[in-house]
FIKOLZA-1660 file (N, C-alpha, C; in steps of 0.1 Angstrom, whole numbers, plus 5000, padded with zeros to 4 digits):
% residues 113
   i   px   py   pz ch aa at
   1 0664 6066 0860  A  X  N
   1 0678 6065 0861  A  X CA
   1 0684 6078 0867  A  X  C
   2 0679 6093 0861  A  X  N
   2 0682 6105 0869  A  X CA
   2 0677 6105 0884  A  X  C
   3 0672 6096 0887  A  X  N
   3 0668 6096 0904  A  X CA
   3 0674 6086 0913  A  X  C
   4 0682 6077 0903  A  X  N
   4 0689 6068 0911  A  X CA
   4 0705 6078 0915  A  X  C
   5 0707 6081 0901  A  X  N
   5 0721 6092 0901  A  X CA
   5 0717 6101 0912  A  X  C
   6 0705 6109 0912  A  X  N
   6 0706 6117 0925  A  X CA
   6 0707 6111 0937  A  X  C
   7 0701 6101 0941  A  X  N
   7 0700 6090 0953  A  X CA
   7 0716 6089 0956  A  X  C
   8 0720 6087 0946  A  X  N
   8 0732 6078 0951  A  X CA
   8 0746 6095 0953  A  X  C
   9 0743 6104 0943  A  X  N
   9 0752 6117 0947  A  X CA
   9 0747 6117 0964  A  X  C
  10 0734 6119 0966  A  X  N
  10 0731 6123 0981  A  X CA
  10 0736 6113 0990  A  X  C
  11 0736 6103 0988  A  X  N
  11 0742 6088 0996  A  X CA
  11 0759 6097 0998  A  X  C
  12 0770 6098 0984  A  X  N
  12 0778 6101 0989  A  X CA
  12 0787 6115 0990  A  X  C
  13 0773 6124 0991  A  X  N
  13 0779 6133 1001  A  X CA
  13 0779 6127 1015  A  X  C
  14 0764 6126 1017  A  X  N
  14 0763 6118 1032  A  X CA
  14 0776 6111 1042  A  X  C
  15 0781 6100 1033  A  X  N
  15 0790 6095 1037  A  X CA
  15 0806 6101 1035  A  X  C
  16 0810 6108 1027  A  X  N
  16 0821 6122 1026  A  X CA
  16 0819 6128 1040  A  X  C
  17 0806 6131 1040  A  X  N
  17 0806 6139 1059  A  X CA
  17 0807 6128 1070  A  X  C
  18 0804 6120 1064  A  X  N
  18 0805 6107 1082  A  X CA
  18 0817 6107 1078  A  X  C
  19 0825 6107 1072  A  X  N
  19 0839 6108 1072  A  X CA
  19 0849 6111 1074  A  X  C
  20 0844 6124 1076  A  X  N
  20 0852 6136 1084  A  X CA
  20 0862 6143 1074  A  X  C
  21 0861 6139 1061  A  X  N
  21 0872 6147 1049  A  X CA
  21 0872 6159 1051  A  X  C
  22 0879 6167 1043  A  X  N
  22 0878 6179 1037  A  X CA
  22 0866 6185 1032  A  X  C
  23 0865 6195 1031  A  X  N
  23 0850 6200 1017  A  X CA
  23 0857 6206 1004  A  X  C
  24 0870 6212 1008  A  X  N
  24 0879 6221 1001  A  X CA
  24 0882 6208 0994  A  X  C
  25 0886 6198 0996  A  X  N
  25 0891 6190 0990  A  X CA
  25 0883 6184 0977  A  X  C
  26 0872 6181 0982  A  X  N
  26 0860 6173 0973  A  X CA
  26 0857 6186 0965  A  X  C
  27 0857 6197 0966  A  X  N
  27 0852 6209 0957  A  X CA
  27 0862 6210 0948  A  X  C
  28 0876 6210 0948  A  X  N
  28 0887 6208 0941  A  X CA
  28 0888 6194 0933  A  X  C
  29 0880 6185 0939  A  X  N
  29 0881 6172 0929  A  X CA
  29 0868 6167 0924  A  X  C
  30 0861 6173 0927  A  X  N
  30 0846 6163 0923  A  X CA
  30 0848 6171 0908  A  X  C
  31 0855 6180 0898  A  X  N
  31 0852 6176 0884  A  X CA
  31 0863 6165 0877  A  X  C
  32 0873 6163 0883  A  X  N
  32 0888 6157 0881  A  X CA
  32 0881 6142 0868  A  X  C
  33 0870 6137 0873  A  X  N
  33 0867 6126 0858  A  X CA
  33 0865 6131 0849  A  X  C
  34 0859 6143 0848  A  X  N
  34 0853 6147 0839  A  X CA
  34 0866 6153 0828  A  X  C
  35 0878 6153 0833  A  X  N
  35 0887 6159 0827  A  X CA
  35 0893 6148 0813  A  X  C
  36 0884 6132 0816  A  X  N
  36 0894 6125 0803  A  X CA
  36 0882 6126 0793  A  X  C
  37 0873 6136 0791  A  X  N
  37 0864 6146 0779  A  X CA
  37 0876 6144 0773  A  X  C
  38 0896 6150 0771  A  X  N
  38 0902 6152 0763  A  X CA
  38 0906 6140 0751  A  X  C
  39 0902 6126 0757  A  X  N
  39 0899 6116 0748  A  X CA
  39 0896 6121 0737  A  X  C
  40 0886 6128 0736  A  X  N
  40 0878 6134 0722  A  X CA
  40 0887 6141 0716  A  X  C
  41 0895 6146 0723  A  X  N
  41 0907 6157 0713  A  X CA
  41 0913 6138 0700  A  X  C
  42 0914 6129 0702  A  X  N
  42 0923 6118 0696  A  X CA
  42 0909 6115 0686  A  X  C
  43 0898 6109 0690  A  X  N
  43 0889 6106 0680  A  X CA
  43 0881 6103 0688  A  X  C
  44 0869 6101 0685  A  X  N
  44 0856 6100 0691  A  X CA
  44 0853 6087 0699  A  X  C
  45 0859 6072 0690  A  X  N
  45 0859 6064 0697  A  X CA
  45 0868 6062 0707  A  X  C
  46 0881 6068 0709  A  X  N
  46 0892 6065 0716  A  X CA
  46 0884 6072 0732  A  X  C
  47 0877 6087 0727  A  X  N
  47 0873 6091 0740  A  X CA
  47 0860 6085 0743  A  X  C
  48 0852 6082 0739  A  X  N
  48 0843 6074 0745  A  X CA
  48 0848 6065 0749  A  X  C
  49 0854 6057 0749  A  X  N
  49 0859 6045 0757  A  X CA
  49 0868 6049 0770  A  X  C
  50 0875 6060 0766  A  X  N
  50 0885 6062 0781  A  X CA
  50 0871 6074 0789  A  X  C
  51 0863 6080 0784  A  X  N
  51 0852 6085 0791  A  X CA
  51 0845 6074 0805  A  X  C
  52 0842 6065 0792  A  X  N
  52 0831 6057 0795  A  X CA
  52 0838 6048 0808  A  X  C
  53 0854 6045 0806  A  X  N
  53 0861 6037 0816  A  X CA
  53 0863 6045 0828  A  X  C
  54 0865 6058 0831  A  X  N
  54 0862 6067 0836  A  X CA
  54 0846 6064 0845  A  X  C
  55 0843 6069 0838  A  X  N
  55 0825 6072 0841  A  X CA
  55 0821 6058 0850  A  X  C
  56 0828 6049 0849  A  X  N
  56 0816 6030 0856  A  X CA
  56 0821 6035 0869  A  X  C
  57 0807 6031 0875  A  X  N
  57 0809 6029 0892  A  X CA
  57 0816 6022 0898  A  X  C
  58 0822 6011 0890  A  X  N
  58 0829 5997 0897  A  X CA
  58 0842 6004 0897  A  X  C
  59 0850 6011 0892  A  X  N
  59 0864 6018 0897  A  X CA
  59 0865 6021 0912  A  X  C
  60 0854 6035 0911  A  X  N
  60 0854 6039 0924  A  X CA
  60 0853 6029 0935  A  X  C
  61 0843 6026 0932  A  X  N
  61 0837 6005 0937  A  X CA
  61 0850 6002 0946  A  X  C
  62 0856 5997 0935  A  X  N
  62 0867 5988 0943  A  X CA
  62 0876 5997 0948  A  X  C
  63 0886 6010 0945  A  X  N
  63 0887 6019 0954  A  X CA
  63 0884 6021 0968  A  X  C
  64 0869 6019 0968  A  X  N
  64 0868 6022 0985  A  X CA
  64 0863 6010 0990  A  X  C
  65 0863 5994 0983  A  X  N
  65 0868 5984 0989  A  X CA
  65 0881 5981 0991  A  X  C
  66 0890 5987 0981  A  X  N
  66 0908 5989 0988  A  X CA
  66 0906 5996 1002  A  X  C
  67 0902 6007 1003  A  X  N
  67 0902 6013 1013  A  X CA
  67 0898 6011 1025  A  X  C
  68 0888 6005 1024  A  X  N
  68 0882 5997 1035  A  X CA
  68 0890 5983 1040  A  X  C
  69 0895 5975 1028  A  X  N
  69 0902 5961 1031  A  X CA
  69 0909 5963 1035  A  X  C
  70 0923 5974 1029  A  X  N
  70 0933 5973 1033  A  X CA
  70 0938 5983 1044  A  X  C
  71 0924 5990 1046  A  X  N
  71 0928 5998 1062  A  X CA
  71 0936 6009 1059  A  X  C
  72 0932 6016 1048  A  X  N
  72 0941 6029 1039  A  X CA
  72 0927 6037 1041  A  X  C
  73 0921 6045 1053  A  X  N
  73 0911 6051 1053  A  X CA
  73 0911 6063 1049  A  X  C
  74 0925 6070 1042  A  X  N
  74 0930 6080 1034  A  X CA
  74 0925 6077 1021  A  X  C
  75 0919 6069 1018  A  X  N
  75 0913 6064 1000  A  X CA
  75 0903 6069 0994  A  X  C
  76 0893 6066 1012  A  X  N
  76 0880 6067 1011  A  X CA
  76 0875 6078 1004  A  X  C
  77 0878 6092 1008  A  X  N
  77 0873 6103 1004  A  X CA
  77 0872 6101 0986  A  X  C
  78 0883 6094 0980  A  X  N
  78 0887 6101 0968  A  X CA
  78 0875 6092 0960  A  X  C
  79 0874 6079 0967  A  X  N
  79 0865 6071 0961  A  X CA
  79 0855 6074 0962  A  X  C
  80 0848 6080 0970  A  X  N
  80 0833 6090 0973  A  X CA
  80 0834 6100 0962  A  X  C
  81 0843 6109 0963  A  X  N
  81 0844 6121 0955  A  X CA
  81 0843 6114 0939  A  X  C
  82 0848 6107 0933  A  X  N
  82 0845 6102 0923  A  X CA
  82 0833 6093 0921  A  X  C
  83 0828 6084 0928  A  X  N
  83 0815 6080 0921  A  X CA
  83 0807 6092 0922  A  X  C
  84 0806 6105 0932  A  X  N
  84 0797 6118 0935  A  X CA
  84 0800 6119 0920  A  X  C
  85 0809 6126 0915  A  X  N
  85 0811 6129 0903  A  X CA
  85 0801 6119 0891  A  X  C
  86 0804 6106 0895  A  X  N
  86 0792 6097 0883  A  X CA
  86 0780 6103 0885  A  X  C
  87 0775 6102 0900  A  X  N
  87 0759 6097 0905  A  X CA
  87 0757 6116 0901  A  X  C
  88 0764 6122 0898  A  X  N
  88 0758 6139 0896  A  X CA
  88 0754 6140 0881  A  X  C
  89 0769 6132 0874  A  X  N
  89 0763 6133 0858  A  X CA
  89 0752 6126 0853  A  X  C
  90 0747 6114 0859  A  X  N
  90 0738 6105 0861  A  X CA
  90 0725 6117 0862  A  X  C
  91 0726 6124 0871  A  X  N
  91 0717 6126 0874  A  X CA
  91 0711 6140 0866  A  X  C
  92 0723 6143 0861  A  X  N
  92 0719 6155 0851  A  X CA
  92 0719 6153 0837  A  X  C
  93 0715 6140 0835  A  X  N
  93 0717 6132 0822  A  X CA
  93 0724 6129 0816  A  X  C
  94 0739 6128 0819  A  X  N
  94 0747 6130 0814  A  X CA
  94 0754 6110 0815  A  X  C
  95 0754 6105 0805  A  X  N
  95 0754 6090 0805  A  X CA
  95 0768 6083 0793  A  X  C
  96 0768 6073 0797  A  X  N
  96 0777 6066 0786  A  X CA
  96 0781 6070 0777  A  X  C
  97 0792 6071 0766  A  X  N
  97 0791 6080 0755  A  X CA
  97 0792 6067 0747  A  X  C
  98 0780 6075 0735  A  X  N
  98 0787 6063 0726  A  X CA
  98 0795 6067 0715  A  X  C
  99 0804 6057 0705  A  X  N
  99 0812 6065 0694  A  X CA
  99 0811 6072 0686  A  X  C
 100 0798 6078 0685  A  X  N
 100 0794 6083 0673  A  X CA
 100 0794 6100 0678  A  X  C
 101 0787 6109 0685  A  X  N
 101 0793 6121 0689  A  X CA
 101 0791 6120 0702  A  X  C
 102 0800 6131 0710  A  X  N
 102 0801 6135 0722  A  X CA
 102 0790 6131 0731  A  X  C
 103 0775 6140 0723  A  X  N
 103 0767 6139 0730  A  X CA
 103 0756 6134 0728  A  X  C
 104 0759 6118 0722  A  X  N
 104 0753 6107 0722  A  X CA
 104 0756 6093 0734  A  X  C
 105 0747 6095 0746  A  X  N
 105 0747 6094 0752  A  X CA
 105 0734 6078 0758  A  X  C
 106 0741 6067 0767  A  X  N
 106 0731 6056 0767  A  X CA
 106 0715 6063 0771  A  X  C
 107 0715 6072 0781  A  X  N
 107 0702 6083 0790  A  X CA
 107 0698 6086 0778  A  X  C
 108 0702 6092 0769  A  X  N
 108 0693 6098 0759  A  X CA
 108 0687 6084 0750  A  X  C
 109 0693 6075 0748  A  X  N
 109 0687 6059 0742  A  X CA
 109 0672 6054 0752  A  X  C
 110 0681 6051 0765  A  X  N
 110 0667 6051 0774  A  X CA
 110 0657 6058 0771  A  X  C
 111 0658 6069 0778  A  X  N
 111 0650 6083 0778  A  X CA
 111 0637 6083 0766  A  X  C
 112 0641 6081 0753  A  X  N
 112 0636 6082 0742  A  X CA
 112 0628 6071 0741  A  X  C
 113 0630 6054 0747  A  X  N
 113 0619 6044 0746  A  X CA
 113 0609 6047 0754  A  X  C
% end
């Protein structure tokens, strides 16, 4: 699963550069998911869940199928910069949270069978 997460970070840098974005931009935003961690300030399960809704690929997903459908090619970048953000944590183990602590995580469930 850490190899798919790297696959897929390297896919979208790749396409961030066929794109012609910023770099300034994506270096300023590629931690910005990582910022609803403050869930956890409320309780453990409240932030795991707005983590975890955060963290799914299918956001970004459809993001840069808006972007694409509706011919808003100003979208695209943000939707790359954020699944980057997934396919990095992915790839540095960093996985689903579940309710019980912070850093109880689905990768470390896999990982362990």
């Amino acid at each position: 699963m850490r190899l798919e997460g790297a696959a897929l970070f390297a896919l979208c840098l790749f396409l961030y550069h066929s794109v012609g974005a910023k770099w300034r931009i994506f270096l300023v935003l590629i931690l910005w998911p990582g910022l609803f961690m403050i869930g956890f300030l409320v309780n453990v399960r409240f932030g795991a869940a707005l983590y975890n809704l955060v963290h799914t690929e299918v956001l970004p997903i459809i993001l840069a199928g808006v972007a694409l459908g509706w011919h808003k090619p100003e979208l695209l970048p943000f939707a790359l910069i954020w699944l980057a953000h997934i396919a990095f944590d992915r790839a540095i183990g960093f996985g689903f949270k579940y309710p019980t602590t912070f850093n109880d995580t689905h990768l470390q469930h896999v990982s362990a069978n």
